[in-house]
C-alpha positions, 0 to 999 in steps of 0.5 A: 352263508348265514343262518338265516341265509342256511335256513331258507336252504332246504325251503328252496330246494322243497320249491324247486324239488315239487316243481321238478326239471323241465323235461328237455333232454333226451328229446332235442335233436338236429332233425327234423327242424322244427317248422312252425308252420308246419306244427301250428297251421291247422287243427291240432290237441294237446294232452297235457299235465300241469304241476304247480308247485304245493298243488296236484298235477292236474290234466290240461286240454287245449284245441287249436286251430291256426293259419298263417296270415298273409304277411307270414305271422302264424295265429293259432286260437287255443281253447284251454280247459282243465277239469273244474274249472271254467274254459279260457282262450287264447291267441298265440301270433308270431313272426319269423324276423329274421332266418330261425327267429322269431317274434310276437305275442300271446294274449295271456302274456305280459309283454312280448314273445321271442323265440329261435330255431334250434334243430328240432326244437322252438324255444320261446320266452315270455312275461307272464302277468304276476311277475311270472317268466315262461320259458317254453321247449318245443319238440318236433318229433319224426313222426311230422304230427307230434309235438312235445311241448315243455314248460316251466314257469318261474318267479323270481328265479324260482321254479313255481310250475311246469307242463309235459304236454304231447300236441298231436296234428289233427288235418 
């Protein structure tokens, strides 16, 4: 490496050092599968603590409610709202496309959403408007009416924000 390249060192890892890991071990499991209409159709809330990297970590509340349509796609409507500031919405849809796949939309995202089925966990993916990348763990807990929800966002490789979220069914 160089000296400027060893210089950028320590500034990279305080980056990523302030946004920390995603969250996932300890929670994936081979039961229960996770069953996306199962954890997204109907009411539910999510409590949750977004980090965002140089800033607090802040509270996030989200209500959803959702239903699947009658070609299978599952749409479920958020209203997101953190202390502060004003309340956004959005609308998630996605579709199995083939056995434990999935794919579809977020009306925030910058391009489509892609997910897969791996035990308990829903894995998604998807562009987000600013260059952004989300990657998104899903966890299907024993209980059938809990999910955590895990999150990390990253610009050019770089780790910039993380949400630890417990989503709880509320029907």
């Amino acid at each position: 490496m160089t000296r400027v390249h060893l210089s950028l060192l320590p500034v990279l890892i305080a980056l990523t050092g302030c946004v920390g890991a995603s969250g996932r071990p300890g929670l994936a499991s081979d039961a229960p599968t996770f069953d996306v209409a199962r954890a997204f159709v109907g009411a539910s809330a999510g409590e949750g603590r977004l980090k965002i990297a140089f800033r607090k970590t802040r509270p996030v509340h989200v209500q959803s409610t959702g239903h699947q349509a009658e070609d299978g796609t599952i749409v479920v409507d958020q209203i997101i709202t953190e202390p502060g500031r004003k309340a956004t919405t959005r609308q998630w849809r996605l579709r199995e496309v083939a056995p434990g796949r999935y794919a579809g939309s977020l009306s925030d995202a910058a391009g489509p959403v892609e997910g897969a089925v791996r035990g308990n966990c829903l894995e998604l993916r998807f562009r987000m408007k600013g260059d952004l990348t989300a990657h998104q763990w899903l966890f299907a807990m024993p209980d059938g009416r809990t999910v955590q929800n895990r999150m990390s966002i990253r610009k050019s490789g770089i780790l910039v924000a993380r949400l630890h979220e417990t989503i709880t069914r509320r029907d």
